[in-house]
C-alpha positions in Angstrom: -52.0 1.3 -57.9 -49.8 -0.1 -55.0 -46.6 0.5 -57.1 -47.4 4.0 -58.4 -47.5 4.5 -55.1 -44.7 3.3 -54.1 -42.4 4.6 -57.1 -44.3 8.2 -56.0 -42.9 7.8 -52.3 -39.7 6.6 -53.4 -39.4 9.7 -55.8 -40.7 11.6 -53.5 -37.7 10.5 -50.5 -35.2 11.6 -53.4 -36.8 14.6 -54.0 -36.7 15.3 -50.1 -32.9 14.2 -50.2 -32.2 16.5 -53.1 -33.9 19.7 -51.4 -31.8 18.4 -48.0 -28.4 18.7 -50.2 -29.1 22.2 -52.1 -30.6 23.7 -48.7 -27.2 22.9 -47.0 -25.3 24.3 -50.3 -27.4 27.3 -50.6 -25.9 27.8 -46.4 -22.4 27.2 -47.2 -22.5 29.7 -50.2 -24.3 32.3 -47.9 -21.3 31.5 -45.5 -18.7 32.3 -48.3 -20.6 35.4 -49.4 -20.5 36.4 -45.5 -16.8 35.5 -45.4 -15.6 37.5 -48.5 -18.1 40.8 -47.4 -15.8 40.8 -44.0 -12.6 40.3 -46.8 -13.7 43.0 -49.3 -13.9 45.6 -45.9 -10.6 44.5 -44.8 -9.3 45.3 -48.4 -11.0 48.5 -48.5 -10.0 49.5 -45.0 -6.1 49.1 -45.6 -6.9 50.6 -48.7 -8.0 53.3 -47.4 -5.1 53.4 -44.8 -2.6 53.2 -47.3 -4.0 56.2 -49.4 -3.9 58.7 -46.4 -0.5 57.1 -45.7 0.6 57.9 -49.9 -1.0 61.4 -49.5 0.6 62.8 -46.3 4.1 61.2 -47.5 3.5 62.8 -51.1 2.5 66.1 -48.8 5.8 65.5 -46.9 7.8 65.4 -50.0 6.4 67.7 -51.5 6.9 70.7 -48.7 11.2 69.0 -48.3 11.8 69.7 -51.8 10.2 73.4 -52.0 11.9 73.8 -48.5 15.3 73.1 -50.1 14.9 74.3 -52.9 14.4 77.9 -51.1 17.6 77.1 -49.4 19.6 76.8 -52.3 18.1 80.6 -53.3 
């Protein structure tokens, strides 16, 4: 009885060291996930920036060419 104790302690402390080693994966991981959210909005952000940027130059272009192309008339 004493040693089926003792292996069900012993199990136990591995089981306990175990849980110790996924509980401080499962915090880096939520770290990562936190770190590439704030990425992702960065991304999307200059994303964004650079499609108002594309649209008014297209606009720009757009309005140079019909402009000279009523000067040549």
């Amino acid at each position: 009885m004493k040693s089926q104790r003792e292996r069900f302690r012993l199990r136990n402390e591995e089981l306990e060291m175990e849980n110790d080693k996924h509980h401080e994966q499962v915090q880096l991981l939520q770290g990562e996930i936190q770190h590439l959210k704030q990425d992702n909005l960065n991304l999307y952000e200059k994303i964004r920036y650079l499609g108002i940027i594309i649209s008014d130059l297209i606009t720009f272009l757009w309005d140079a060419v019909y402009n000279h192309l009523q000067n040549i008339k």
